[in-house]
Every structure is written in structure tokens, then in C-alpha cells.
FIFIBA-610296 format. One record per residue: x, z, y of N, C-alpha, C in turn; residue in one letter. Coordinates in steps of 0.001 Angstrom, whole numbers, padded with zeros to 6 digits, always signed. Layout:
REM residues N
XZYXZYXZYA/...
END
This chain:
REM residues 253
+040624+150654+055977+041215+150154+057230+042328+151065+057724X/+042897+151803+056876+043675+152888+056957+043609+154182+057440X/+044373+154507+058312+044552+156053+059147+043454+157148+057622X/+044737+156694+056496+044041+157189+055389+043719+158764+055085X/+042876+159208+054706+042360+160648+054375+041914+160679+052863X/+041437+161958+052688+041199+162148+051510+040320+161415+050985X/+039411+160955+051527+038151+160220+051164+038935+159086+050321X/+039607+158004+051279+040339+156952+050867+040943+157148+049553X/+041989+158449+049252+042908+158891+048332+042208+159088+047023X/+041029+159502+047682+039952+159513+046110+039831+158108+045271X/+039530+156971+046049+039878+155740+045606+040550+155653+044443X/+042095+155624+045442+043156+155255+044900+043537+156257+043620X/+042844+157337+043776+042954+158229+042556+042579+157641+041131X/+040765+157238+041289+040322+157109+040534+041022+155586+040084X/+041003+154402+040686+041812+153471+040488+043188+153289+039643X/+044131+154627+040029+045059+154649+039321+044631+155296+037590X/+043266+155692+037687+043049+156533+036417+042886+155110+035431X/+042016+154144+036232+041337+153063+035315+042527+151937+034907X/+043576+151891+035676+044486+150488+035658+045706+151229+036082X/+046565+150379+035536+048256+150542+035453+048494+149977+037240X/+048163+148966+037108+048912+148048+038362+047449+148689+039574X/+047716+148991+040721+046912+149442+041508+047086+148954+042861X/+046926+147569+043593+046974+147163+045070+046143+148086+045951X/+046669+148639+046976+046000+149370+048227+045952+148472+048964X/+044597+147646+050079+044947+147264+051284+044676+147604+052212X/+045420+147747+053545+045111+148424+054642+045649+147321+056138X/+043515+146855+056641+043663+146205+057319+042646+146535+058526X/+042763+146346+059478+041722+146968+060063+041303+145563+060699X/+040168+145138+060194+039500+143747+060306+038673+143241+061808X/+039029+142851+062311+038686+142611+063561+037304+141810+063441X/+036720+140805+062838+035495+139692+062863+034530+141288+062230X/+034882+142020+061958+033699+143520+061618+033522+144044+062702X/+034358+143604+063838+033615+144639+065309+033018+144104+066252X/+032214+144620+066312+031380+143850+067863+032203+143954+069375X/+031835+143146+070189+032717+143082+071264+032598+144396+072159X/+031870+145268+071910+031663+146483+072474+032072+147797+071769X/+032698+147307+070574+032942+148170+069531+034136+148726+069407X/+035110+149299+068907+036516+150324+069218+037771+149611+068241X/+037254+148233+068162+039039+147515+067102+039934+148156+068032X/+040108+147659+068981+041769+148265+070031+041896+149693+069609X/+041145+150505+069498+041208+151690+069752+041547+152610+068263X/+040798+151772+067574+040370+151932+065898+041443+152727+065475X/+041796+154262+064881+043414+154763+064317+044282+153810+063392X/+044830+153598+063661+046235+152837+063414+047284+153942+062681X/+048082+154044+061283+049507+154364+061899+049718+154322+060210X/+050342+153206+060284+050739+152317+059009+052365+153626+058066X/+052893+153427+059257+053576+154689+058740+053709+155561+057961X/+052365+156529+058808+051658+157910+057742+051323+157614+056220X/+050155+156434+056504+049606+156462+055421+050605+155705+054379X/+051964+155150+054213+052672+154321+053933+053146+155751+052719X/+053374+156870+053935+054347+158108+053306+053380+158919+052466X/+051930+158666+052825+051026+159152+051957+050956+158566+050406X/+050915+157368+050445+051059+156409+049424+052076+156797+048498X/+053331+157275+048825+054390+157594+048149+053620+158247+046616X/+053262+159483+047219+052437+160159+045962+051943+159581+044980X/+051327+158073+045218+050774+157509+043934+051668+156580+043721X/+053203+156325+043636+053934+155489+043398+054077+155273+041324X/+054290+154153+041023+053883+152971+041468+052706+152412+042023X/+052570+151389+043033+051465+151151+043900+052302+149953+045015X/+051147+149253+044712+051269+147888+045856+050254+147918+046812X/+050982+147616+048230+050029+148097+049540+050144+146713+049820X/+049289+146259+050527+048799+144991+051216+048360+145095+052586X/+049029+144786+053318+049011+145204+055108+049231+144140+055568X/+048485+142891+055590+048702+141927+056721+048698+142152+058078X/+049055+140878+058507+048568+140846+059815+047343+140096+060369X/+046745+140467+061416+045375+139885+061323+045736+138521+061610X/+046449+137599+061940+046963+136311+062450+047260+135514+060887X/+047637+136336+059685+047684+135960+058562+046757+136104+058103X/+045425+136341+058132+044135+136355+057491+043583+135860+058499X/+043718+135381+059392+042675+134493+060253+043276+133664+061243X/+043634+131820+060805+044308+131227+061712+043450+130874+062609X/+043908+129945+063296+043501+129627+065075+042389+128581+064731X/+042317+128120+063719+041008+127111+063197+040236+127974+062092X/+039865+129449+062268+039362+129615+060733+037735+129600+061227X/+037110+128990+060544+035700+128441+060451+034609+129017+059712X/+035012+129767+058685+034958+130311+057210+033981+131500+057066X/+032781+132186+056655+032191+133012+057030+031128+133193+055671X/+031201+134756+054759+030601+134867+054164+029870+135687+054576X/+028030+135440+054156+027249+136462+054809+026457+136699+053548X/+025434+138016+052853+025016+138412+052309+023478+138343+053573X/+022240+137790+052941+021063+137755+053711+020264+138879+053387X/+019791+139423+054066+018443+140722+053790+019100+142207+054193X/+019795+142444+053339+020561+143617+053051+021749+143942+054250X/+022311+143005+054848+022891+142790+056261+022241+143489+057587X/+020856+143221+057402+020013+143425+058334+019877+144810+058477X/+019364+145300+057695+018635+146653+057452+019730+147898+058003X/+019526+148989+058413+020026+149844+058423+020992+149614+059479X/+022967+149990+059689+023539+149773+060589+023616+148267+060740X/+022908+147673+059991+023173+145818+060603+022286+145901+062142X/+021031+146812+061700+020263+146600+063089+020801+146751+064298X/+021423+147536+064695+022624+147826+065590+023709+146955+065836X/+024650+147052+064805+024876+146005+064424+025760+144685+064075X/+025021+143719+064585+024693+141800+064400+026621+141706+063914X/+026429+140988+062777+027606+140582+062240+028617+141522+061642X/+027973+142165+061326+029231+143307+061482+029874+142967+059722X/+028177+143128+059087+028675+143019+057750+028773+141569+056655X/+028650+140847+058084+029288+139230+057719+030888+139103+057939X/+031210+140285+058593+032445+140474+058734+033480+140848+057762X/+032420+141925+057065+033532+142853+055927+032856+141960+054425X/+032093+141259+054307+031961+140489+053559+033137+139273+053203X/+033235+138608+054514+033909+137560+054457+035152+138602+054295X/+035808+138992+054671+037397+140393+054371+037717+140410+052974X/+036081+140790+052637+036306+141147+050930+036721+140756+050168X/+035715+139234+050344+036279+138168+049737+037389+137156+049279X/+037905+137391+051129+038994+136824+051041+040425+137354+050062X/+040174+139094+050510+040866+140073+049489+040634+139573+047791X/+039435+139520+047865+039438+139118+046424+039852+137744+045656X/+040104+137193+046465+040427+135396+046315+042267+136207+046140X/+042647+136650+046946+044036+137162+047309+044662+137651+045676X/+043634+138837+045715+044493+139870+044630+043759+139473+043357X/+042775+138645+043212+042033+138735+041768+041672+140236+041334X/+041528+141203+041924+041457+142460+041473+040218+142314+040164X/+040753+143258+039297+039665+143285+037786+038719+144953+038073X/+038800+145368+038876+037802+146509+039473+038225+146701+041099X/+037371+146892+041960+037382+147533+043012+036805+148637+043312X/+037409+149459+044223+036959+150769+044711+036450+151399+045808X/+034835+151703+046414+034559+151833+047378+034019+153073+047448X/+034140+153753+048717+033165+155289+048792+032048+155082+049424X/+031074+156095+048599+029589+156285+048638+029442+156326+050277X/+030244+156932+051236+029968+157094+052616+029276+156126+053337X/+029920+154832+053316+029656+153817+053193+029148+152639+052256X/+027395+153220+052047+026705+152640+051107+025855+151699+051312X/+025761+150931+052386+025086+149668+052565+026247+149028+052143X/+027711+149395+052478+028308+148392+052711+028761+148276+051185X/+028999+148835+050293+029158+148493+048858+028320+148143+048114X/+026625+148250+048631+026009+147793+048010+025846+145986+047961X/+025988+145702+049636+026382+144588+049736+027630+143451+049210X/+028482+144329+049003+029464+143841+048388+029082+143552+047176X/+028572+144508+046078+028269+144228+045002+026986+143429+044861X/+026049+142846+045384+025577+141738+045752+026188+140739+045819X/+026934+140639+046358+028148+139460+046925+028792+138947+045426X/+029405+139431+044990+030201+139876+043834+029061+139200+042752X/+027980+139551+042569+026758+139066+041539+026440+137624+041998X/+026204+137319+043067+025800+135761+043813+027135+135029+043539X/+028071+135287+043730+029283+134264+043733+030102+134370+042414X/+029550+135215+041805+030534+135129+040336+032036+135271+040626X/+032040+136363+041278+033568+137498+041612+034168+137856+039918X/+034755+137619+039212+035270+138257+038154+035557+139900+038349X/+035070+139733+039600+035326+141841+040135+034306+142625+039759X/+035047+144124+038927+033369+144875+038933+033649+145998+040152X/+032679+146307+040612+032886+147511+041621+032395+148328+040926X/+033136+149745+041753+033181+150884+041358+032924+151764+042365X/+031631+152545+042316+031682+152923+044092+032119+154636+043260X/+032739+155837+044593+033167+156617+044381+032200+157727+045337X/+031859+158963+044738+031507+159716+045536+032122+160186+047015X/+031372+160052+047910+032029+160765+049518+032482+162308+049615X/+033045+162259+050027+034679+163781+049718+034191+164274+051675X/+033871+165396+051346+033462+166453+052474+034274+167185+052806X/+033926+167596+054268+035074+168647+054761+034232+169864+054292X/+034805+170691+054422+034109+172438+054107+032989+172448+054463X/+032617+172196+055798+031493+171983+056453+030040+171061+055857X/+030872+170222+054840+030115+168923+054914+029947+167711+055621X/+030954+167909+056535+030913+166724+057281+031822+165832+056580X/+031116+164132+056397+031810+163057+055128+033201+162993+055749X/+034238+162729+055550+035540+162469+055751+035379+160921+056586X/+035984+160993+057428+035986+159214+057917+037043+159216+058968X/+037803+158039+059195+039077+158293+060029+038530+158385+061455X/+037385+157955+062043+036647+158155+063173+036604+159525+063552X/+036504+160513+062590+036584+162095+063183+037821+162329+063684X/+038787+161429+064043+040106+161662+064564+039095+162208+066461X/+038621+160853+066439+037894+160881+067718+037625+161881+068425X/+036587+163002+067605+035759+164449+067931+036958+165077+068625X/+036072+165621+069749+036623+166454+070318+036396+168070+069789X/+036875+169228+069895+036765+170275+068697+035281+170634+068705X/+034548+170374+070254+033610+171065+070377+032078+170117+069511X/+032909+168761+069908+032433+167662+069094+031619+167931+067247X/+033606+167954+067152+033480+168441+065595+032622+168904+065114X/+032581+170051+066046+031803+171362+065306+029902+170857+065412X/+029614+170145+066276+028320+169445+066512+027939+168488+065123X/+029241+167963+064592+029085+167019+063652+028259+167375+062441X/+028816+168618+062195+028368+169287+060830+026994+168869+060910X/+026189+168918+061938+024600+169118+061667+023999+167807+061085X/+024547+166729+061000+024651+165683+060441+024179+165797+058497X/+025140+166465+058073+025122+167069+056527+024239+167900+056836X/+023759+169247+057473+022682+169874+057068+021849+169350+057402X/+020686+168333+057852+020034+167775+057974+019092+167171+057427X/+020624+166168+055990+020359+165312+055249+020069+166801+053582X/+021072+167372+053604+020131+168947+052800+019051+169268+052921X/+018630+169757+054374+017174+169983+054728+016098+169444+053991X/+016197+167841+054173+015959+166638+054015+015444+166819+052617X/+016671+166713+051642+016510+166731+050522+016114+168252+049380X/+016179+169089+050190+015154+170493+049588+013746+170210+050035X/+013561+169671+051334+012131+169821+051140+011226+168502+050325X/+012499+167680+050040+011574+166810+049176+011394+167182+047877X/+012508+167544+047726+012963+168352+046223+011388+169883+045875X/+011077+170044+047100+009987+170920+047333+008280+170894+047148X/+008851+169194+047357+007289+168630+047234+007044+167534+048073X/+007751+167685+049232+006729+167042+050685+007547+165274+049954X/+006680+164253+050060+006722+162996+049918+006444+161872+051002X/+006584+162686+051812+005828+161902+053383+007331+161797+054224X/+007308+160434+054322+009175+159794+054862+008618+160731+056807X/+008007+160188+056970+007829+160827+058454+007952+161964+059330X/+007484+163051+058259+007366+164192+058268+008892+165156+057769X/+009676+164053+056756+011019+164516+056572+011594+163927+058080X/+011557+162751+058403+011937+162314+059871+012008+163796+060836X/+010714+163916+061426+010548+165268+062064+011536+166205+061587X/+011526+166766+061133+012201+167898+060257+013791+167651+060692X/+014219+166642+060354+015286+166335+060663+015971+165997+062077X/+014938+165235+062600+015053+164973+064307+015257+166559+064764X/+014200+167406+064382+013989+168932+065045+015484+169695+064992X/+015667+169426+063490+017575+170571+063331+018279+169460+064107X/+018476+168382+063974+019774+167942+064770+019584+168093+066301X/+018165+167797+067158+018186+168166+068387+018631+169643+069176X/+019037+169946+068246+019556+171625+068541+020828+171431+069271X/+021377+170518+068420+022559+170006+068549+022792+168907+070006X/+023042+169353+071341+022632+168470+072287+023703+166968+072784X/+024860+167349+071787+025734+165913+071713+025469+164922+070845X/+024321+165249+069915+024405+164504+068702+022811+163641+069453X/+023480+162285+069287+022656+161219+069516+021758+160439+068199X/+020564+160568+067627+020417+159949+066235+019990+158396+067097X/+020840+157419+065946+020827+155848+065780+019429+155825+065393X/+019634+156566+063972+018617+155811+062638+018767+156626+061853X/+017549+157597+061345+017429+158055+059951+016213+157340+059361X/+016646+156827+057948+016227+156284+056917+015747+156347+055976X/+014860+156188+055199+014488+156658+053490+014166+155553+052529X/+015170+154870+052134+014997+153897+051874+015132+153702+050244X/+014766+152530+049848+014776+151981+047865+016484+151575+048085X/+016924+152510+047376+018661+152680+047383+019552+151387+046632X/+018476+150665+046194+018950+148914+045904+018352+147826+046552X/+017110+148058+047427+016899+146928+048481+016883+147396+049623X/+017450+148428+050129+017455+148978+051276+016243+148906+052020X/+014937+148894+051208+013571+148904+052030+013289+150474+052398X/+012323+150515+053279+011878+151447+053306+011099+152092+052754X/+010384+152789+052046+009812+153420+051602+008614+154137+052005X/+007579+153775+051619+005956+154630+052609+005835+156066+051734X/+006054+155913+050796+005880+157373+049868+007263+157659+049038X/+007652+158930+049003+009152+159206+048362+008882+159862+047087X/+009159+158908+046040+009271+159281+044768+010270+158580+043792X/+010707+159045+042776+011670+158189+042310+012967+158403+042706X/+013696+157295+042535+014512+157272+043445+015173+157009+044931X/+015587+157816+045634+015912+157109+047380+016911+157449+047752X/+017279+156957+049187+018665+156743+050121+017489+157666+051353X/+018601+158722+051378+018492+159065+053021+019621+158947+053694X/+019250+158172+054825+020665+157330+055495+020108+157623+056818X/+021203+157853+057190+021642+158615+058948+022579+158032+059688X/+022343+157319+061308+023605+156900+061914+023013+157813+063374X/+024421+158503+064007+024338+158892+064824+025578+158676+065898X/+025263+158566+066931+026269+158955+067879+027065+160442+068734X/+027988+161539+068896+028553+162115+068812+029642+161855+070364X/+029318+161561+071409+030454+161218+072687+030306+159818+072589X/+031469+159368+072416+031408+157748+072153+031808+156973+070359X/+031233+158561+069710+031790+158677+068687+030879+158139+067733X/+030445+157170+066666+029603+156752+065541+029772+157094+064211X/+029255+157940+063796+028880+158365+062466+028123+157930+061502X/+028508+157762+060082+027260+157562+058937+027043+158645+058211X/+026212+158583+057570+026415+159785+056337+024658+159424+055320X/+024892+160042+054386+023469+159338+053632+023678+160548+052291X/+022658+160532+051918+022343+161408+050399+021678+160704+049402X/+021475+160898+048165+020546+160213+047300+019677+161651+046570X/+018353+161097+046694+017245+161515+045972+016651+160893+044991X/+016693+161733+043810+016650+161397+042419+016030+162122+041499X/+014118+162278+041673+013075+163089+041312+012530+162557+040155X/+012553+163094+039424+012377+162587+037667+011088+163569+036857X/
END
């Protein structure tokens, strides 16, 4: 949705590694926000990231306008069932009937023969690639690891938001989900008791609001009563008026 960073650039990195011809699009989708949610506000600046783009030239950018992807009669609405729900759907409602139907439409657009999404956002690629399997998308996805600041905090154009003192609150977000994953890595298999653990370090932190931490089956987004195998620890928090994701995978063999 632009106001691109490194996270994004990783994409377009790996993208340019797999294929000659490489479309970027940068739209910031309005039917994905709830009416209480920050579209007006959302970073914008087509510009920057235009001059960023330079670097991977050749490269085709795709920047509509939202009036060209959605006329005054559009009716049209793809939703993915189950997997919608769970996690930031609970919060929420429509959001990811939103970037579904986007996707799609993108993909009807460009025919793309791979797409590229970051791990940061892993309900939402998982859903996609759902989508993609149900409708017989000729698209394969490609999801990309999430690109950290020093700190560990995931890259996302929303940290424009943080205020410094903010920022610095954010980090506890990533150590958390570490915590998290040494002490499972340690032994403990009890989702609840990692809960605790985690509630305890981030409440230190007195700006950081937790949404939802999660431990979930990292392909049906269920939850999980005992942690073994493989899992998703997934985290949404609030930060001022600020919303964060961030998630890890656990992978005990």
C-alpha cells in the first residue's frame, strides 16, 4: 500500500531474482478499512517510493486510483470463510474480504505468474493463498521473510506513526514473541502459561496495549491446546492510536 520500506523492497528484490518483467502495485485500498480505521490518514507519498523504485529499474508500478478500481455500482466481493475470522479478522469484520477482493482483482489485472508477500503479515497471505487454491489463480505465491529493525521491531509503514518514546515501547513486541519461543524451545507446551509470560514482559511496557496473542496451527489458524509440532505465535497490539502485528513460527522436531 506503499510509503515503501525495506520490508516491501525485499519483495521486489526477491521478485526481480525469479522473473525478468516485475509489476509493483501501490494502492492503498480503502473496502480493507473499517470506518474507524486510519485510510485518510494511512502514509501516502507516491513520489518517494516512485524514486525508490528507480533502483530496481526495469520495473512496472501500478498506482491506480481508487475510483478506477471501484466504480459507483461495484457490487463485487471476494471473501475467503474460516480463516477471515480468526485472529485480526476478530477485531476486524471485513477487513480481509477487503484485501481479498484487491487481490484478486490485481490478479485478473496483471495475470502475474508468482506473487510476493511478507511473512509480517501472515494471516493475510495465508489467505490469499487459499484464495488462489479455491479459484484456480494460475498465481503461485511466494511469501518472504519479515525484515527487522535492529531492535526487532517488523518493519511496517505504520511505525511512521510512533512517537520516539512510542518507538522505543514497540520493541517489546519482538522480545516477547523470543521469550515465547525459548521457553517453548525449553520445554514448556502449555499455550497459557506462554500467554502469561508474555502478557507479564509486555506489561512493563505501559503504552503497549495487547489485542491478541495467539498460538495457533500455522495452516488453519486454530488454536492449539498443546504446542508441539509446528505453530504461529501471533500478536496484535495497540501502541497510542497506533496497531501493530508481528508473529514467529515454532518448529519442534
Amino acid at each position: 500500500m506503499g510509503a515503501l520500506h525495506e520490508g516491501h523492497l525485499s519483495l521486489i528484490s526477491a521478485a526481480k531474482k525469479k522473473s525478468k518483467i516485475v509489476v509493483v502495485s501501490i494502492f492503498v485500498n480503502p473496502i480493507q478499512f473499517g470506518p474507524a480505521e486510519d485510510y485518510k490518514h494511512y502514509p501516502r507519498n507516491l513520489k518517494k517510493d516512485l524514486k525508490l523504485l528507480k533502483t530496481y529499474a526495469p520495473i512496472v508500478v501500478f498506482a491506480p486510483d481508487a475510483k478506477e478500481m471501484y466504480g459507483p455500482d461495484f457490487k463485487s466481493f471476494v471473501e475467503v470463510s474460516g480463516l477471515g475470522e480468526k485472529l485480526c479478522g476478530q477485531s476486524r469484520p471485513g477487513h480481509f474480504r477487503g484485501v481479498t477482493t484487491i487481490v484478486a482483482k490485481l490478479f485478473n489485472i496483471i495475470k502475474p505468474d508468482y506473487a510476493f508477500f511478507g511473512e509480517k503479515d501472515y494471516q493475510q497471505q495465508i489467505i490469499i493463498k487459499k484464495m488462489v487454491k479455491d479459484l484456480n489463480f494460475d498465481t503461485q505465491i511466494i511469501t518472504i521473510p519479515t525484515v527487522r529493525e535492529s531492535d526487532g521491531l517488523a518493519k511496517s509503514s505504520r511505525n511512521a506513526y510512533l512517537s520516539p518514546n512510542e518507538r522505543k515501547s514497540a520493541a517489546i513486541l519482538y522480545h516477547a514473541l523470543c521469550q515465547a519461543k525459548k521457553l517453548i524451545k525449553a520445554g514448556e507446551n502449555n499455550p497459557r502459561k506462554i500467554f502469561e509470560e508474555m502478557k507479564q514482559l509486555i506489561s512493563g511496557e505501559h503504552a503497549v496495549r495487547i489485542e491478541y496473542i495467539s498460538i495457533v496451527n500455522p495452516e488453519t489458524l486454530e488454536d492449539v491446546k498443546t504446542i508441539k509440532g509446528k505453530a504461529l505465535i501471533a500478536l496484535a497490539a495497540r501502541i497510542g492510536k497506533t496497531r501493530l502485528i508481528d508473529n514467529v513460527h515454532i518448529n519442534l522436531k
